[in-house]
TORMARKE-953251 format. One record per atom (N, C-alpha, C): atom name; x, y, z; residue in one letter. Coordinates in nm, 2 decimals, decimal comma. Example, Ala and Ser with C-alpha at 12.3 -4.5 7.8 and 13.67 -1.06 7.14 Angstrom:
# residues 2
N|1,32|-0,57|0,78|A $
CA|1,23|-0,45|0,78|A $
C|1,32|-0,33|0,78|A $
N|1,28|-0,22|0,71|S $
CA|1,37|-0,11|0,71|S $
C|1,29|0,00|0,79|S $
//
This chain:
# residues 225
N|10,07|7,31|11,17|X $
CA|10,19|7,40|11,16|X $
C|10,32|7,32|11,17|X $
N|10,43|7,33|11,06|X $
CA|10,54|7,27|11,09|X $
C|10,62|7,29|11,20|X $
N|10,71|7,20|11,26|X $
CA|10,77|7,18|11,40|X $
C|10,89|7,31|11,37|X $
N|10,96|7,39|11,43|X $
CA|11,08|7,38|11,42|X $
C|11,20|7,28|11,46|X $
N|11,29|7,26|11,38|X $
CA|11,38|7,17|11,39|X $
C|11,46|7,25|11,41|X $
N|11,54|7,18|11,58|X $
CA|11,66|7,28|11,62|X $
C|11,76|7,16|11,62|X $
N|11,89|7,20|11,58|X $
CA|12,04|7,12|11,65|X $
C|12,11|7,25|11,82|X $
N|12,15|7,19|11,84|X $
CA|12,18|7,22|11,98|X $
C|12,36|7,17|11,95|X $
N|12,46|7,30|11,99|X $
CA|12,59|7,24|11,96|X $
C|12,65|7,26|12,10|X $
N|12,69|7,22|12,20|X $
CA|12,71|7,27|12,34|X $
C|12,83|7,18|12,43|X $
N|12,94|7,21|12,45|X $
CA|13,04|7,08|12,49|X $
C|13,02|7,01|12,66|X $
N|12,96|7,13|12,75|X $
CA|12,88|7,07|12,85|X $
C|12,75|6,97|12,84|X $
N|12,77|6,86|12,91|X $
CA|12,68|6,77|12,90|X $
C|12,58|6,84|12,99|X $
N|12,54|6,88|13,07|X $
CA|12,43|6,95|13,15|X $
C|12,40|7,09|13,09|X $
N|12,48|7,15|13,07|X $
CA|12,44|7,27|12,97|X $
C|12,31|7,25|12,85|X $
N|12,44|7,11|12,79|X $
CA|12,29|7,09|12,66|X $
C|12,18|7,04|12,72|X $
N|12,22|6,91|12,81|X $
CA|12,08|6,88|12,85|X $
C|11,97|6,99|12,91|X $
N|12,05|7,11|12,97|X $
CA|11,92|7,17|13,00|X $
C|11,86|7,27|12,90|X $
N|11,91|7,29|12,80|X $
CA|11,86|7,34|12,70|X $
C|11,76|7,23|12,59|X $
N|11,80|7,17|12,58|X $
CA|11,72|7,02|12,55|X $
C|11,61|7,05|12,61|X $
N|11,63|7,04|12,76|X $
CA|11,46|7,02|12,82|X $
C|11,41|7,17|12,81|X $
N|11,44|7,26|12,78|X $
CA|11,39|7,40|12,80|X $
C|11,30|7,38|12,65|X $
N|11,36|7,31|12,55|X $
CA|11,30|7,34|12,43|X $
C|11,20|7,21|12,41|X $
N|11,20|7,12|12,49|X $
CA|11,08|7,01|12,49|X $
C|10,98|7,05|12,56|X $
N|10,93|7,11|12,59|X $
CA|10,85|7,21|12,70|X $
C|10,79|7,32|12,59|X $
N|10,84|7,32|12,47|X $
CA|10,79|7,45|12,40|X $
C|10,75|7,37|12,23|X $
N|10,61|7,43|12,28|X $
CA|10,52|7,37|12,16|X $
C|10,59|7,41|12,02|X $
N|10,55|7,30|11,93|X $
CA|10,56|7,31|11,79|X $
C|10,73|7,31|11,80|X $
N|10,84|7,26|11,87|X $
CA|11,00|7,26|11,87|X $
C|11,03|7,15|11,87|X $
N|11,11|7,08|11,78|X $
CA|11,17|6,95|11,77|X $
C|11,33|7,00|11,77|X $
N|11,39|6,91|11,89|X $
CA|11,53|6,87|11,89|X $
C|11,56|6,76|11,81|X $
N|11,64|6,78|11,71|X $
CA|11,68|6,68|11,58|X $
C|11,79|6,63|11,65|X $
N|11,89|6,69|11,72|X $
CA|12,06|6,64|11,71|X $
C|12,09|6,75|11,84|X $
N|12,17|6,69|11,82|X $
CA|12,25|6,72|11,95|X $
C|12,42|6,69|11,92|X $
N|12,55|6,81|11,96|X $
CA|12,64|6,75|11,91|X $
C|12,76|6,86|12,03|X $
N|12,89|6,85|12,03|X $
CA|12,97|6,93|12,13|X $
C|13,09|6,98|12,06|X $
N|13,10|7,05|11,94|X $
CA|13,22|7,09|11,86|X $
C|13,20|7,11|11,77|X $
N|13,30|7,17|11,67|X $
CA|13,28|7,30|11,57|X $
C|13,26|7,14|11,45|X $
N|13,35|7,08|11,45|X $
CA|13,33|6,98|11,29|X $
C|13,22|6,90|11,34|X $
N|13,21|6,87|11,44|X $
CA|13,07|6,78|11,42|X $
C|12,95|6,85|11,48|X $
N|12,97|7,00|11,45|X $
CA|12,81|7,09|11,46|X $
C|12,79|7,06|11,31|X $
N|12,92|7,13|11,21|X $
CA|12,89|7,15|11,09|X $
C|12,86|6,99|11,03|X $
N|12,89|6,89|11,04|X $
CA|12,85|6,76|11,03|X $
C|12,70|6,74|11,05|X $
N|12,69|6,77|11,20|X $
CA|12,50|6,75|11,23|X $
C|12,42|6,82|11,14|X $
N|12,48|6,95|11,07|X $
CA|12,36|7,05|10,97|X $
C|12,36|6,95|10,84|X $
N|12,47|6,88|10,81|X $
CA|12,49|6,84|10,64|X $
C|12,38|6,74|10,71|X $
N|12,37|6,67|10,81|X $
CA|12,31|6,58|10,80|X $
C|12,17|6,57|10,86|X $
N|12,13|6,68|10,93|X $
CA|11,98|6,71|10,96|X $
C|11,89|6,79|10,93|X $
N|11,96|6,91|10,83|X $
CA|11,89|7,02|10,81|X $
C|11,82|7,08|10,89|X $
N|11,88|7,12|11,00|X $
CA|11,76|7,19|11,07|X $
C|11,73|7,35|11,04|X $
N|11,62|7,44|11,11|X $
CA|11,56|7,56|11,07|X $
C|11,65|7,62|11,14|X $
N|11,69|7,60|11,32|X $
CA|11,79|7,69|11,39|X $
C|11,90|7,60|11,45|X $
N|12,02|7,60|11,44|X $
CA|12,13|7,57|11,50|X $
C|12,13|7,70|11,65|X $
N|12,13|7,63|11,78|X $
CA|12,18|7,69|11,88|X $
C|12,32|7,63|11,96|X $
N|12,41|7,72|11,97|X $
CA|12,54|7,70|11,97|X $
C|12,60|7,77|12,08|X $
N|12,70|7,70|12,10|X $
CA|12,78|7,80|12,25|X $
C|12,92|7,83|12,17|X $
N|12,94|7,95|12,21|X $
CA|13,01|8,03|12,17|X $
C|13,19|7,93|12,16|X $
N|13,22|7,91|12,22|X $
CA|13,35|7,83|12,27|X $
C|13,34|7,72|12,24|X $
N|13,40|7,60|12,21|X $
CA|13,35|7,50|12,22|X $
C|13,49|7,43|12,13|X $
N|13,50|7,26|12,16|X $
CA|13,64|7,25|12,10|X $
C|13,65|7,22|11,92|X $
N|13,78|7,28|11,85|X $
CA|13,87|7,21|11,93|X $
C|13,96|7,30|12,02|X $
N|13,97|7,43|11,99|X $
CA|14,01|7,56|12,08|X $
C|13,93|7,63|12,15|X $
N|13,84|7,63|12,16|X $
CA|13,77|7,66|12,27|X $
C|13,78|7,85|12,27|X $
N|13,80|7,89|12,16|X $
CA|13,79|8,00|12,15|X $
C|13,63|8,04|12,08|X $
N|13,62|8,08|11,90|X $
CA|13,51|8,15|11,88|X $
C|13,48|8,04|11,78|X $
N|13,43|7,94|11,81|X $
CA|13,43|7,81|11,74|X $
C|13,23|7,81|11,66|X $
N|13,15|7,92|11,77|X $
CA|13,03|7,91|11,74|X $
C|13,03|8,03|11,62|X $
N|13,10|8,15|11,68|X $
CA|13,10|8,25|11,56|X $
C|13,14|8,20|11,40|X $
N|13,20|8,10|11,42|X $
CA|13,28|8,08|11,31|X $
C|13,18|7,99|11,22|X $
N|13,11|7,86|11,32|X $
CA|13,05|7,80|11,26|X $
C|12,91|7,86|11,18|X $
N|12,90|8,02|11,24|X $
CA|12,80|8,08|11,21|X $
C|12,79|8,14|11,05|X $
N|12,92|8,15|11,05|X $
CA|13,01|8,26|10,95|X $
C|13,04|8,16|10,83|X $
N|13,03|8,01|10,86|X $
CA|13,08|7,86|10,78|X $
C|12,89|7,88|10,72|X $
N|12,83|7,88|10,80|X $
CA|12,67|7,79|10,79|X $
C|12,63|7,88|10,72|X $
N|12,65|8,02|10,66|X $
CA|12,60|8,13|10,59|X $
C|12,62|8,10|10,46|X $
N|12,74|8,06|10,44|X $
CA|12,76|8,01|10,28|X $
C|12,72|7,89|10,25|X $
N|12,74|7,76|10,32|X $
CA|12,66|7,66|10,32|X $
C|12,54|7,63|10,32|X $
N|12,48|7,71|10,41|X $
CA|12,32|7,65|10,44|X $
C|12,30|7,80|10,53|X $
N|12,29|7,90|10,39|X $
CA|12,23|8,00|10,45|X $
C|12,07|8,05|10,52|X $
N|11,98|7,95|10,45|X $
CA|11,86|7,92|10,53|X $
C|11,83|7,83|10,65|X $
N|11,94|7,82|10,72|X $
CA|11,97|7,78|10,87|X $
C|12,00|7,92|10,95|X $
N|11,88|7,92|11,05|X $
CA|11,94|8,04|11,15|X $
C|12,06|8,00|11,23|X $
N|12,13|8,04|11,32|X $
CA|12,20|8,02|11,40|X $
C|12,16|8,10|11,56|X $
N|12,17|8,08|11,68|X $
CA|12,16|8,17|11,83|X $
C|12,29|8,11|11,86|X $
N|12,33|8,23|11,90|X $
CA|12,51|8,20|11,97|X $
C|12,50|8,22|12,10|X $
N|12,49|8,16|12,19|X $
CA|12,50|8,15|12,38|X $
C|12,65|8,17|12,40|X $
N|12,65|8,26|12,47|X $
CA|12,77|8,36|12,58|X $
C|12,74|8,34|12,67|X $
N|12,87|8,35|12,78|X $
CA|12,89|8,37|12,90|X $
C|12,99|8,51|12,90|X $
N|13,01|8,58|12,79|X $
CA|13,08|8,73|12,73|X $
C|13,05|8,81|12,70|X $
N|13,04|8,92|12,79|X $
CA|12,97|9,09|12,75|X $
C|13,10|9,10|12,67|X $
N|13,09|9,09|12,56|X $
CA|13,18|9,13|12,47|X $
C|13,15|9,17|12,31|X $
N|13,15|9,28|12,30|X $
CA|13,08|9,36|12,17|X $
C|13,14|9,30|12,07|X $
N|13,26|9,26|12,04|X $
CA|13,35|9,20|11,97|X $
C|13,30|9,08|11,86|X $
N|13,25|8,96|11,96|X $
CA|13,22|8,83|11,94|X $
C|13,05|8,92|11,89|X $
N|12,98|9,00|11,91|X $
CA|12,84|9,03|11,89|X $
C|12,89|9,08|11,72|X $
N|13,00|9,16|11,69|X $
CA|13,01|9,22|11,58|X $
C|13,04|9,13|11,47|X $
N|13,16|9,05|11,50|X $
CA|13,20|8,94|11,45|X $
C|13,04|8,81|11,38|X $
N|12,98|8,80|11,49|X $
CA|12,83|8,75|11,43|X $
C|12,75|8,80|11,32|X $
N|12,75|8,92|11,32|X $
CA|12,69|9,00|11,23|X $
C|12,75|9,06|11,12|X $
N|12,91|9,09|11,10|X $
CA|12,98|9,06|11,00|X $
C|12,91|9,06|10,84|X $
N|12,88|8,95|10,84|X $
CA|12,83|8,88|10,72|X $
C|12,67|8,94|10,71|X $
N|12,60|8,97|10,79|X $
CA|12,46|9,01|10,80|X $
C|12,42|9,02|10,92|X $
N|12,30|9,03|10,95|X $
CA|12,24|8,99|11,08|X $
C|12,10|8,95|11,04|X $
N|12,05|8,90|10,96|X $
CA|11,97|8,85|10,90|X $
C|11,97|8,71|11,00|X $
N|11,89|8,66|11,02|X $
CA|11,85|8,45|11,08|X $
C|11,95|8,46|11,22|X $
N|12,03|8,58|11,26|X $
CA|12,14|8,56|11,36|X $
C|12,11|8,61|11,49|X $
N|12,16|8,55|11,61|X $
CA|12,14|8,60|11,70|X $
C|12,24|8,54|11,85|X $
N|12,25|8,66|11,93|X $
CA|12,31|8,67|12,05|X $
C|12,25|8,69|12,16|X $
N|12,28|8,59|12,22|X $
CA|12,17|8,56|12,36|X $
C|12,30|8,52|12,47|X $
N|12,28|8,60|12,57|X $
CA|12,44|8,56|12,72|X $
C|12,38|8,42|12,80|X $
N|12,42|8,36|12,82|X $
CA|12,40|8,25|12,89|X $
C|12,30|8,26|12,99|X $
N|12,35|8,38|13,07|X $
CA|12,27|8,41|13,17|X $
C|12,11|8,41|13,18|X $
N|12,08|8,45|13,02|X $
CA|11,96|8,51|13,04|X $
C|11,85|8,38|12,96|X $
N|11,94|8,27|12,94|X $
CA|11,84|8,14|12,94|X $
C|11,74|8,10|12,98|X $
N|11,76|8,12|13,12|X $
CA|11,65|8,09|13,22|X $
C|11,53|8,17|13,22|X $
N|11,56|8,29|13,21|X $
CA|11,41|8,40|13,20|X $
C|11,37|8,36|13,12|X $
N|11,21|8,36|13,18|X $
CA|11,09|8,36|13,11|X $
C|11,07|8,40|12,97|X $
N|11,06|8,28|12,88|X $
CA|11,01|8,32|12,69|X $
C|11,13|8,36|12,68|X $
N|11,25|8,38|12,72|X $
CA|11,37|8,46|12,68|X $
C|11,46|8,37|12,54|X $
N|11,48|8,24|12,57|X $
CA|11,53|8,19|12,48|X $
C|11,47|8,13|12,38|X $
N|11,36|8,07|12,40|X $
CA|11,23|8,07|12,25|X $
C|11,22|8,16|12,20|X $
N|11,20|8,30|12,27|X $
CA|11,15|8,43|12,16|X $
C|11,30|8,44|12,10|X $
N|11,42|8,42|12,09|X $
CA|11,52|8,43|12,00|X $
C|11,52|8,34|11,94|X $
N|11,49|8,23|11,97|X $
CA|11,54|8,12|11,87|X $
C|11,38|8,16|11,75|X $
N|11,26|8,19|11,78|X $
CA|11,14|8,20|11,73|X $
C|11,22|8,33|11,59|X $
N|11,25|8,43|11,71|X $
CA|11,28|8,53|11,59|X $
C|11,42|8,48|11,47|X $
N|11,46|8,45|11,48|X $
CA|11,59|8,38|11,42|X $
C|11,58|8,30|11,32|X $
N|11,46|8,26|11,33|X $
CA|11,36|8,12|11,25|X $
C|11,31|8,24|11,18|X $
N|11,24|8,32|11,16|X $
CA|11,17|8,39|11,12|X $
C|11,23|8,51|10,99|X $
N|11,33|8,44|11,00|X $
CA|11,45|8,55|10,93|X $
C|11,51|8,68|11,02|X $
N|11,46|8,71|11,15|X $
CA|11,47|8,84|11,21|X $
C|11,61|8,81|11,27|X $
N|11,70|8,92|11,32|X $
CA|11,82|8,92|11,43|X $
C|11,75|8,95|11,61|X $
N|11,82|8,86|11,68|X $
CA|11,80|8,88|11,81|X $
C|11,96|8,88|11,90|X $
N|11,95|9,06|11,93|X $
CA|12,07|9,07|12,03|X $
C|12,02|9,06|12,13|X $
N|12,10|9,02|12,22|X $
CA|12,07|9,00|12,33|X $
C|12,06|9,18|12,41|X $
N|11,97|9,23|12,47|X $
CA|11,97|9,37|12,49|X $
C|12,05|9,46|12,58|X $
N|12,09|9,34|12,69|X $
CA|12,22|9,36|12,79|X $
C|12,33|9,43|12,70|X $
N|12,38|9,29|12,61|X $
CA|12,50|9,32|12,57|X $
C|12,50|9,46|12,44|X $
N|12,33|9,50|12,38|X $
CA|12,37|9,61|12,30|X $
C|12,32|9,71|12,38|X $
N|12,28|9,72|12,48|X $
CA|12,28|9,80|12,62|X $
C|12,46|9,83|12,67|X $
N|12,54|9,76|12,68|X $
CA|12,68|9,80|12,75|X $
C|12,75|9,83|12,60|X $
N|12,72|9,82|12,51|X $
CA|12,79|9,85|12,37|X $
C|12,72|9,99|12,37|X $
N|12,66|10,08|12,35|X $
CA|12,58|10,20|12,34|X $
C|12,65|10,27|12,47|X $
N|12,60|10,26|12,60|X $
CA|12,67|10,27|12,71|X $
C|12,83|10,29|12,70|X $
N|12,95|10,24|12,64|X $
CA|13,03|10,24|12,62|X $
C|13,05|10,35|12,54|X $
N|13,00|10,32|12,40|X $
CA|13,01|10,40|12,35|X $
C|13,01|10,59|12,38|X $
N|12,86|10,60|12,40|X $
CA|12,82|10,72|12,54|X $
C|12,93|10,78|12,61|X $
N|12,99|10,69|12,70|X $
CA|13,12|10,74|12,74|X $
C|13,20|10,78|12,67|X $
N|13,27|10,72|12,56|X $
CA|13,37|10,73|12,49|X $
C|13,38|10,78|12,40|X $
N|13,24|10,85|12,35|X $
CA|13,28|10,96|12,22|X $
C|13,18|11,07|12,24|X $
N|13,19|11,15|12,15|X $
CA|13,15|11,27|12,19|X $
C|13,07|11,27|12,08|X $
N|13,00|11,19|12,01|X $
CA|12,95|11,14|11,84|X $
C|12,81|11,20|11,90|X $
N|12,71|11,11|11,80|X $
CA|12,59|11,14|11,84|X $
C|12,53|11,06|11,96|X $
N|12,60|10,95|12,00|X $
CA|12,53|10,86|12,12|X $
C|12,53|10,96|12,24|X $
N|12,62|11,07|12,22|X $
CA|12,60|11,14|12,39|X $
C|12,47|11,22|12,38|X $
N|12,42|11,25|12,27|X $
CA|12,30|11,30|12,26|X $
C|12,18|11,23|12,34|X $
N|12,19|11,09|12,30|X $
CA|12,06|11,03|12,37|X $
C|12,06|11,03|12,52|X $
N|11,90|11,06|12,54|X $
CA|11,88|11,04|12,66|X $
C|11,90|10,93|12,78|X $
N|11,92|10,90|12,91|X $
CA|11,91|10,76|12,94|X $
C|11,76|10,64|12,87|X $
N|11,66|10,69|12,85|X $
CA|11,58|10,63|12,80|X $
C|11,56|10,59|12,66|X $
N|11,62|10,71|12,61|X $
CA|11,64|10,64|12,43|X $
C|11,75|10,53|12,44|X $
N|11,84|10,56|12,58|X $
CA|11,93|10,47|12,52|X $
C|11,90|10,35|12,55|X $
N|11,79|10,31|12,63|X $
CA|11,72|10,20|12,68|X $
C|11,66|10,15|12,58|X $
N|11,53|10,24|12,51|X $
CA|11,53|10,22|12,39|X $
C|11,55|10,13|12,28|X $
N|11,68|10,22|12,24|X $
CA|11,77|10,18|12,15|X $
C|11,78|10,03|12,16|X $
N|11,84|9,99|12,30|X $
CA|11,90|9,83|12,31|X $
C|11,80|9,73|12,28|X $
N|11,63|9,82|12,35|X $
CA|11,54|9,72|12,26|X $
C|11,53|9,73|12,15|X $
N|11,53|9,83|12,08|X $
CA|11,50|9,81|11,90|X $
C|11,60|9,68|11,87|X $
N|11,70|9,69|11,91|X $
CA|11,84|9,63|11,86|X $
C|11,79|9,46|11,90|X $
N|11,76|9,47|11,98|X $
CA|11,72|9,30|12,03|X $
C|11,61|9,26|11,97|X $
N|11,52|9,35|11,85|X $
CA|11,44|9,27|11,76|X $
C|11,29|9,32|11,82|X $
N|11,28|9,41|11,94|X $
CA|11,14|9,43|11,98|X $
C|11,06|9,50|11,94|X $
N|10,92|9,48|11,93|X $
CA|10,85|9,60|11,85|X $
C|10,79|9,70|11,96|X $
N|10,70|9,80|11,88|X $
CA|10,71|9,90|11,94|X $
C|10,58|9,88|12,08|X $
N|10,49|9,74|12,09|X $
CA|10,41|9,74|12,17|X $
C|10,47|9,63|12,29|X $
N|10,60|9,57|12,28|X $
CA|10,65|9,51|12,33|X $
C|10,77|9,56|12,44|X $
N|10,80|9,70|12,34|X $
CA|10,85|9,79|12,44|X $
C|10,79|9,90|12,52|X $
N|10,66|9,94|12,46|X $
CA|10,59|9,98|12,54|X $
C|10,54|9,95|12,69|X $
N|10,50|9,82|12,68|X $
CA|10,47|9,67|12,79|X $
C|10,59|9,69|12,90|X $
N|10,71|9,67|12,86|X $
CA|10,83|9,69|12,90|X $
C|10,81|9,83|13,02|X $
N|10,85|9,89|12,95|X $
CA|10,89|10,06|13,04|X $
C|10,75|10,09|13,10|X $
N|10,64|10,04|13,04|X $
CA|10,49|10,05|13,10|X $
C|10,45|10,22|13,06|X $
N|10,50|10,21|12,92|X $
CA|10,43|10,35|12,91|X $
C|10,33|10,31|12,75|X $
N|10,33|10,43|12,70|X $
CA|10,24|10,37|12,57|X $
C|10,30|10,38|12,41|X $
N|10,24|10,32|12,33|X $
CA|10,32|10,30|12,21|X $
C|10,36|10,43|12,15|X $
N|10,25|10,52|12,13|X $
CA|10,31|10,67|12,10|X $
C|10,45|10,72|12,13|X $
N|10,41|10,70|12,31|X $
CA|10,58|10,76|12,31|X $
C|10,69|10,67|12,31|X $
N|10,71|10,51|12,32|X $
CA|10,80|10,47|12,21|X $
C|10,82|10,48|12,07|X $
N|10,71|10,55|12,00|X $
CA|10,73|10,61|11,90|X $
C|10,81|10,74|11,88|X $
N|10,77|10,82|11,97|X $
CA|10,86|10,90|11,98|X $
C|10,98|10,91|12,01|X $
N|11,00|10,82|12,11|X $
CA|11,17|10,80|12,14|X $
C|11,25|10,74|12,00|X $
N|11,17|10,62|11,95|X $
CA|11,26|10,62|11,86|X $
C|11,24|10,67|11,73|X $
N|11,19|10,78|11,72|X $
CA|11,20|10,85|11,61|X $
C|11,30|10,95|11,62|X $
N|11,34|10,98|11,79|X $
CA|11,43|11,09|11,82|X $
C|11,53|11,02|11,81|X $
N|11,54|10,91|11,88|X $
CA|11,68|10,79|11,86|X $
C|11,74|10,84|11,66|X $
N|11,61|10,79|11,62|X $
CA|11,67|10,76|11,44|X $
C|11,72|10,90|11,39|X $
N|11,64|11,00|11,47|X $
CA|11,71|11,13|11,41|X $
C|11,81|11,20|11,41|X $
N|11,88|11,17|11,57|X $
CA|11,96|11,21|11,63|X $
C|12,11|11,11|11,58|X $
N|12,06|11,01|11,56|X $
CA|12,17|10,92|11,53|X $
C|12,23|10,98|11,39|X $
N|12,09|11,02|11,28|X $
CA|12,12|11,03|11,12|X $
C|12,05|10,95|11,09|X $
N|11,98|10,80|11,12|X $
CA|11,96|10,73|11,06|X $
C|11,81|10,74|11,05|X $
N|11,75|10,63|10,95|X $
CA|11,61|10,67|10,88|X $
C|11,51|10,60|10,95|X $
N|11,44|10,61|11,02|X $
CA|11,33|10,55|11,08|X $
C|11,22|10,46|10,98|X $
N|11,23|10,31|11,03|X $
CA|11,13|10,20|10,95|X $
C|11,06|10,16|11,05|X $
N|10,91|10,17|11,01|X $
CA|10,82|10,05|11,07|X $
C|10,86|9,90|11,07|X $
N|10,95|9,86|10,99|X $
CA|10,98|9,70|11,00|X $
C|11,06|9,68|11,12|X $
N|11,09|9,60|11,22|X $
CA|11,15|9,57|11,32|X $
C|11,30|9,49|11,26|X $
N|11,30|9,42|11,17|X $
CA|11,38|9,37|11,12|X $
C|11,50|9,48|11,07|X $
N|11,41|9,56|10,98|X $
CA|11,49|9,67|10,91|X $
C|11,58|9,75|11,09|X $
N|11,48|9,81|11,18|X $
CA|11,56|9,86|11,23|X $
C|11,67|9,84|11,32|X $
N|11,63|9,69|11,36|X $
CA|11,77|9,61|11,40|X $
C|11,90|9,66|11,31|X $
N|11,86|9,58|11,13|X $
CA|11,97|9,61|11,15|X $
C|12,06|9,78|11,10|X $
N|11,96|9,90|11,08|X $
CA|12,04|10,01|11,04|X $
C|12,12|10,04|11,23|X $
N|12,08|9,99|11,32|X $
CA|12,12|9,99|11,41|X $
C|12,22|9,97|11,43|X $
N|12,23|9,85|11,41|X $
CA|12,34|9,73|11,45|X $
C|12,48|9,78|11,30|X $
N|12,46|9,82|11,19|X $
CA|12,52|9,87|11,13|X $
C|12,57|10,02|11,15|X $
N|12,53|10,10|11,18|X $
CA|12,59|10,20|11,36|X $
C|12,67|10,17|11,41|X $
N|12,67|10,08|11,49|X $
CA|12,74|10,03|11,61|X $
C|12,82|9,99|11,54|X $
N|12,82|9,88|11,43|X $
CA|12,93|9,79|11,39|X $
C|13,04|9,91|11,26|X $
N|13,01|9,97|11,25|X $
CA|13,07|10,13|11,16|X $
C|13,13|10,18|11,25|X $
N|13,06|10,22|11,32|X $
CA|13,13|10,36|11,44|X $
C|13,27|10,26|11,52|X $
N|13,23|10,16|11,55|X $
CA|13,33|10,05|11,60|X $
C|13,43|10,05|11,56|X $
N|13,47|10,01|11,41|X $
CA|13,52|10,00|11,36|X $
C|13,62|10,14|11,28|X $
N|13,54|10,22|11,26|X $
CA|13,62|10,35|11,26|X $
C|13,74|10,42|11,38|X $
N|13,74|10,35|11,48|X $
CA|13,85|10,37|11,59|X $
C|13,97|10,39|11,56|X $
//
């Protein structure tokens, strides 16, 4: 089975290195390159091809959305490169801005949640695979927000669809969130068939599909403000 080939873009030197070692530890993953900034990320892809670029969100020469952008660069270029964008930002903003262009090979993962167990493989895995991986925190406080703030259909859902929901959005299937809440696949089925109804939107068996009619929700209703 071929290796995945990752680049790693990260301006902390211990940051990357520990991401380095997180991914030498995980079978079938080759680190190609390693690099700390937006021109010589896009530099390392002309020049390694890799399957996933994993990137920190900030990084120089401004230190602002240097990874989103390179995200949003590497789509037209070398759109058969996934991209994982690392945060230290609950910020729906920089999540929408990612997905913009699609949410196809893309994904948002918070810094924080590196460390947990399979947490950063299974995004970089799904990302590789063509699928989106939000991180579920941050489409957990986006939904949540929302809830508060309008009177739309999110106030419909229950606290549990809305839990739900954040896993559909993070790419999970339905026996994965079963495992999760520890109940059974039926009634994840159920929830999110009430989720898709209640929302308007159309309920798919593909996981991919329902990321993104999801994430296309959120990024609509967002933007209608």
């Amino acid at each position: 089975m071929k290796s995945l080939r990752i680049v790693i873009a990260e301006d902390y030197l211990l940051v990357r290195a520990g991401i380095e070692a997180l991914m030498a530890t995980e079978e079938g993953v080759e680190v190609i390159g390693t690099c700390s900034g937006y021109e010589s990320l896009l530099d390392c892809v002309d020049q390694h091809r890799p399957d996933v670029v994993i990137t920190d969100i900030r990084m120089p020469p401004t230190l602002t959305d240097e990874g989103i952008r390179a995200a949003t660069a590497l789509r037209e270029t070398h759109p058969d490169v996934a991209v994982l964008v690392l945060s230290q930002f609950l910020d729906p903003s920089y999540l929408l801005a990612l997905i913009a262009q699609g949410s196809s090979r893309r994904g948002y993962l918070l810094k924080e949640r590196i460390a947990a167990p399979g947490e950063l493989i299974s995004a970089v895995r799904t990302v590789a695979s063509g699928g989106s991986f939000i991180d579920s925190v941050v489409v957990d406080s986006l939904v949540s927000a929302k809830a508060r703030n309008e009177s739309g259909a999110l106030r419909q859902l229950t606290p549990r669809e809305r839990e739900t929901l954040a896993e559909v959005a993070a790419g999970r299937s339905n026996s994965a969130i079963a495992a999760r809440f520890k109940v059974s696949e039926r009634a994840v089925e159920k929830y999110i068939n009430s989720i898709f109804l209640k929302l308007g939107l159309r309920g798919d068996r593909d996981t991919n599909r329902r990321v993104k009619a999801v994430l296309l929700f959120l990024d609509s209703d967002s933007s209608s403000r």
